[in-house]
C-alpha positions in Angstrom: 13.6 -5.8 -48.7 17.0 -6.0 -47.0 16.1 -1.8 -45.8 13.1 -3.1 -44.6 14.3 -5.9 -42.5 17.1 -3.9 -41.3 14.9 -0.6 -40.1 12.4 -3.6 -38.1 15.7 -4.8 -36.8 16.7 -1.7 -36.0 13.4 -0.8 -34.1 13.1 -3.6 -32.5 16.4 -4.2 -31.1 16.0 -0.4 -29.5 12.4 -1.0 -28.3 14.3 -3.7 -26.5 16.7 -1.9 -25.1 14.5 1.0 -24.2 11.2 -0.5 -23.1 12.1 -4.3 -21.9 13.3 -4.8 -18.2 15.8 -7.5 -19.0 17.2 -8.3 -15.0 13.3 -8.9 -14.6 12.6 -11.2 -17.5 16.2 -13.4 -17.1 15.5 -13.0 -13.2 12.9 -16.4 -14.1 15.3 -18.1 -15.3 17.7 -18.3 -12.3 18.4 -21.0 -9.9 15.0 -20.7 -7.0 17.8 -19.2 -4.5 19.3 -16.8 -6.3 15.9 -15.3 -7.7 14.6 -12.3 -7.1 11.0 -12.4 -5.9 8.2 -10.2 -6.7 6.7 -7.6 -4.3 3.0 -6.5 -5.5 2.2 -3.4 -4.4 -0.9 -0.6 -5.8 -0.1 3.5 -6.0 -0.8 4.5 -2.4 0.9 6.0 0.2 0.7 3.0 2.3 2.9 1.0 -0.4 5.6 4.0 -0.9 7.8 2.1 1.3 8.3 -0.4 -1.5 9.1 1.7 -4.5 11.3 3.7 -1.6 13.4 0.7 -0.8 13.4 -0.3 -4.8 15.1 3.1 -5.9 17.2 3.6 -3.3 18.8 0.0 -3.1 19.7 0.4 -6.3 22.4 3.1 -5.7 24.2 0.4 -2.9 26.6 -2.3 -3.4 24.1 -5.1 -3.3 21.5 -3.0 -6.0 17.8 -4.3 -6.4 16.9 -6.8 -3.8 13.3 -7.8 -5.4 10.9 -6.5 -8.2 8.1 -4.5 -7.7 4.8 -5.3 -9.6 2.5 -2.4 -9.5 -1.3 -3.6 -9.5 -4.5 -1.3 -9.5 -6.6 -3.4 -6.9 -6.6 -5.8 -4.0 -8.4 -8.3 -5.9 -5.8 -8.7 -8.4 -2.8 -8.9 -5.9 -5.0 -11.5 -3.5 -5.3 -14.0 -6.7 -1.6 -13.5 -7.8 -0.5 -14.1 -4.2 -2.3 -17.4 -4.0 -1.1 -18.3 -7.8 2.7 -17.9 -6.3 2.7 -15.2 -8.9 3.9 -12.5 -5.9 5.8 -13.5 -3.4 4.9 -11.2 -1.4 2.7 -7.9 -1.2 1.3 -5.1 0.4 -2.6 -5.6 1.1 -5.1 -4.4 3.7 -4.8 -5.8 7.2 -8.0 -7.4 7.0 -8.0 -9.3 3.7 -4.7 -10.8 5.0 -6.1 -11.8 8.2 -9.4 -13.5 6.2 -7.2 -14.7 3.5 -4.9 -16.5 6.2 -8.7 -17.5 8.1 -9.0 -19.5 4.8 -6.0 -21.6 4.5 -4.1 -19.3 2.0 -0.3 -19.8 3.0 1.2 -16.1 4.0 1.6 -14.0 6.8 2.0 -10.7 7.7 5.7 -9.7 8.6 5.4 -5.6 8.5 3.6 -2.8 8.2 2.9 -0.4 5.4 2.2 2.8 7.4 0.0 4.3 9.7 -2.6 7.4 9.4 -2.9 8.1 6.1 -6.6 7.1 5.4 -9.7 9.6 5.5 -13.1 9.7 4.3 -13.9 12.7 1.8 -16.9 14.0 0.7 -17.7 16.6 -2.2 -16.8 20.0 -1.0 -20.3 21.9 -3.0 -22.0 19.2 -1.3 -24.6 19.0 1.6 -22.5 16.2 3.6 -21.0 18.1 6.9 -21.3 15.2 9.8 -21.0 11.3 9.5 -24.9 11.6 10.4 -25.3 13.2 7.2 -23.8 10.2 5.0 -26.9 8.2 5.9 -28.9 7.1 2.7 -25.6 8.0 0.5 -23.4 5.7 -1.3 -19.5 5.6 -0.1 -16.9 4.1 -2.4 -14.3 1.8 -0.3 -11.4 -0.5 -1.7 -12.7 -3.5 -0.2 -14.8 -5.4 2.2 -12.0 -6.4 3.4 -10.5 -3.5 4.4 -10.2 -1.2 7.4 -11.7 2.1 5.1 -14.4 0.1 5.7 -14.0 -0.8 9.6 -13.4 3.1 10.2 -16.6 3.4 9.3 -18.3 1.4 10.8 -16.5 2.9 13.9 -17.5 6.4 13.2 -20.8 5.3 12.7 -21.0 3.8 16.0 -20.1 6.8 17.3 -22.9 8.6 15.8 -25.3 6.2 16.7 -26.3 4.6 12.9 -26.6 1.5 11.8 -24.9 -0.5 9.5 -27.3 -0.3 6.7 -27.7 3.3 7.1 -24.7 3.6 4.2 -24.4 2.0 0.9 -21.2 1.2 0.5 -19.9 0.1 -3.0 -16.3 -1.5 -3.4 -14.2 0.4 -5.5 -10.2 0.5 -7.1 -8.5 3.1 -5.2 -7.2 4.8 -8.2 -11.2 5.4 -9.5 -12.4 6.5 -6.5 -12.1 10.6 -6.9 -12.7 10.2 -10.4 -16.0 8.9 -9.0 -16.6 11.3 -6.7 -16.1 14.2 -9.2 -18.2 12.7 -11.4 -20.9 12.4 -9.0 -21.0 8.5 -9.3 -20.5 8.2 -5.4 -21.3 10.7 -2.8 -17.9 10.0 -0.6 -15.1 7.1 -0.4 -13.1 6.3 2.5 -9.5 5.5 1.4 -6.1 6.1 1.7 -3.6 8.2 0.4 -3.1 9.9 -2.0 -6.3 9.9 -3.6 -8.1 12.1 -0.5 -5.3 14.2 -1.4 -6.2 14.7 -5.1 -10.0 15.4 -4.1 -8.5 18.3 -2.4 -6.0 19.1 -5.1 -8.6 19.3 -7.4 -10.9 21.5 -5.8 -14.2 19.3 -5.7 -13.3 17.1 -2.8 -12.6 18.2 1.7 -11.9 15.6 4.2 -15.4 14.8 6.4 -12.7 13.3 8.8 -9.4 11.0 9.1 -9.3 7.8 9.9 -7.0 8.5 13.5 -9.9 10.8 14.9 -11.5 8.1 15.5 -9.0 5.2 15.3 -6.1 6.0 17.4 -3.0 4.6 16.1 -4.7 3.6 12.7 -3.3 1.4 10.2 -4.0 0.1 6.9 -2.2 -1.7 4.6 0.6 -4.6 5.8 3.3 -6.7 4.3 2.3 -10.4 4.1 4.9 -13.1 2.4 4.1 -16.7 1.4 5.0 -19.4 3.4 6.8 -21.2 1.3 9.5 -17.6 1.2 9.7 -17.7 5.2 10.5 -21.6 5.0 12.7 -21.4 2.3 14.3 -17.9 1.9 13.7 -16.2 5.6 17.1 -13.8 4.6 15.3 -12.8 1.6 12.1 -12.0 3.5 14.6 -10.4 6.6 16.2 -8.2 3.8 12.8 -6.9 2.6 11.7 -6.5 5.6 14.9 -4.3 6.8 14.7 -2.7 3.4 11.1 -1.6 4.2 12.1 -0.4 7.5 14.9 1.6 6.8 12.6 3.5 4.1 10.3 4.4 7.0 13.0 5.8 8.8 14.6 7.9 5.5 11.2 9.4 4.7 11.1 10.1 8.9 14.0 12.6 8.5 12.1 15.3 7.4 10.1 16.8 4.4 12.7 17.3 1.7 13.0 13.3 1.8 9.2 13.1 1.3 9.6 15.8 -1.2 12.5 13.6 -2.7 11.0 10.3 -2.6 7.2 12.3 -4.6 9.2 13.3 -7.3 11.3 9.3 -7.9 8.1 7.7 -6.9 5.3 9.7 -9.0 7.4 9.3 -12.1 9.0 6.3 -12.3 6.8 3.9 -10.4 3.3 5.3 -9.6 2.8 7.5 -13.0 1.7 10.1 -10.5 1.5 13.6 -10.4 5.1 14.0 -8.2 2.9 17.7 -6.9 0.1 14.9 -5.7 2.3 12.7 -3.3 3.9 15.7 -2.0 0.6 17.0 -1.0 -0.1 13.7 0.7 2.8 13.0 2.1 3.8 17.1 3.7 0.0 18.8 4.4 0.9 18.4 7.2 4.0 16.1 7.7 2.2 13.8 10.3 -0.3 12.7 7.8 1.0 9.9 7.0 3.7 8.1 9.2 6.3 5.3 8.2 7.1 4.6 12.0 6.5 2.4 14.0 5.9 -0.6 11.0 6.4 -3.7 13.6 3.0 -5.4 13.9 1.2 -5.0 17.6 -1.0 -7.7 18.9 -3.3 -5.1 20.4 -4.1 -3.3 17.0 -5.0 -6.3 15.1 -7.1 -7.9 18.2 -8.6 -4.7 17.3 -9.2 -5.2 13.5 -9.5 -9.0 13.7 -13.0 -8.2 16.8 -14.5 -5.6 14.2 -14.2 -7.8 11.3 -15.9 -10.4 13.2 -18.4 -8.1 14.5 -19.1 -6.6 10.6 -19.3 -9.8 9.0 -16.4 -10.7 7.4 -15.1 -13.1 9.7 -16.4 -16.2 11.2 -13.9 -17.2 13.4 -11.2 -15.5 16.5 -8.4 -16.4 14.8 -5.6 -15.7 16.8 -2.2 -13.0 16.3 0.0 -15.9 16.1 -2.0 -17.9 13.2 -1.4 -14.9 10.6 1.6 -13.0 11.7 5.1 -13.8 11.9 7.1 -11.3 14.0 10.2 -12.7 13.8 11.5 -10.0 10.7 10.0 -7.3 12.4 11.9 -7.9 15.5 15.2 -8.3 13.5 14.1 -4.9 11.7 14.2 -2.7 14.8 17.7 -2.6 15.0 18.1 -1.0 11.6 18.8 2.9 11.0 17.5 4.7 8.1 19.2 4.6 4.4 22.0 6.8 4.3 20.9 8.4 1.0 21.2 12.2 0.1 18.2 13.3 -2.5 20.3 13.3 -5.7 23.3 11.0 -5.0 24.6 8.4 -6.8 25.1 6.0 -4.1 23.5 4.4 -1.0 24.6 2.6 2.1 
């Protein structure tokens, strides 16, 4: 009996050390001020920013400033948002925008990234133009979301309609499973899952999103309210955390390279050869500069939500953004952080 108690001891006093994140679990029980807030964020390229900022922090004299929750879909981070479960998170521009349309206290403060979004069809398959998407079913991550507004602008273009496409709402992560599978016949989303279609041989980009969005952008950083009343040094420190990732993975491709290989394995369970793809063929495909949020682009977004039906009202820049972190931001340079080093400044 006493061997038996002892070897459960044993295992679960390692399985403790191993497997539990203590700094996250005592992090609840500190004083509001000095607490750590949570940052939800799902494994695309237009969240890398956060995981960036995560790992390399930790290598500086102030370590960690705020946990990262990975989710698997917008729905998921929306409700925790609202439940003051996250304190903040990375979502698509327009659910923020109709989330903030509804009375739900956050703004946006930042961007994730720009580019980075495409719509990808089966490459055996008999889909060459948009025209040829008509009648076919295209996965997207949300109605809310601008895969879905690029559509509707490329079909614009092309002169279709908007029932002319099925499209079916869809976890990002699921989507080129999907499309393998022959569940969906294409999926407009971001990176890097247009990436591992063409990793794998069975997907090829019909076209990205900045062919016919100029300066296209995706996902944003929204906090709660209650943070920017509150704790607006703790948002200001995400926020220049965030921007000073951009501007690391902007030096060039053996950062990107760098930040694949931390970010596949120890935050996105990815594939380290997958966000390499995405984020180096070619380097421009995704950007992490300029992140400061532009009244012209989300006039932009805000008019084609309204005009697709998923908004009932012009609300205006001012009701759903707060620029005042991003203005602070743009006097920050990037990390000074060498791919391998033991410290950060």
């Amino acid at each position: 009996m006493l061997g038996t108690l002892g070897w459960t001891g044993l295992v679960s006093g390692l399985h403790g050390y191993l497997n539990v994140d203590w700094s996250a679990f005592l992090n609840g029980y500190l004083p509001e001020d000095r607490r750590k807030f949570n940052v939800a964020y799902i494994p695309v390229t237009c969240h890398l920013a956060c995981p960036v900022t995560d790992y390399i922090s930790k290598f500086s004299v102030a370590g960690e400033i705020f946990l990262p929750r990975m989710f698997q879909g917008f729905p998921e981070i929306k409700e925790a948002l609202i439940a003051n479960q996250m304190q903040a998170g990375f979502i698509v521009a327009p659910l923020a925008i109709a989330l903030r349309s509804q009375g739900v206290p956050i703004k946006i403060v930042y961007l994730g990234h720009r580019y980075g979004s495409a719509v990808v069809v089966r490459k055996d398959g008999p889909i060459r133009t948009v025209p040829d998407l008509r009648g076919k079913v295209v996965a997207i991550p949300s109605r809310f979301s601008d895969e879905r507004l690029i559509l509707f602008r490329a079909m614009k273009v092309h002169g279709m309609k908007p029932g002319d496409i099925q499209m079916v709402e869809m976890a990002p992560p699921d989507v080129a499973g999907a499309l393998a599978a022959r569940a969906v016949d294409a999926f407009s989303m971001g990176e890097p899952f247009p990436s591992q279609a063409e990793m794998g041989g069975f997907g090829r980009v019909l076209f990205h999103a900045r062919e016919y969005w100029p300066d296209f952008m995706s996902c944003v950083l929204v906090a709660r309210q209650d943070m920017i009343d509150k704790r607006p040094e703790a948002v200001q420190l995400l926020v220049d955390g965030v921007a000073r990732s951009g501007l690391w993975l902007e030096q060039g491709q053996k950062y990107r390279e760098n930040a694949a290989d931390f970010v596949g394995r120890f935050y996105y369970n990815q594939n380290p050869a997958l966000l390499t793809w995405a984020l180096t063929k070619p380097l421009d495909r995704v950007m992490y500069s300029p992140l400061a949020p532009r009244k012209a682009d989300f006039d932009l977004v805000r008019d084609l939500m309204i005009e697709t039906g998923v908004l009932d009202r012009k609300i205006e820049f001012e009701e759903y953004t707060d620029n005042q972190f991003a203005d602070r931001a743009t006097i920050q340079t990037a990390w000074k952080y060498e791919p391998g080093s033991q410290s950060a400044q």
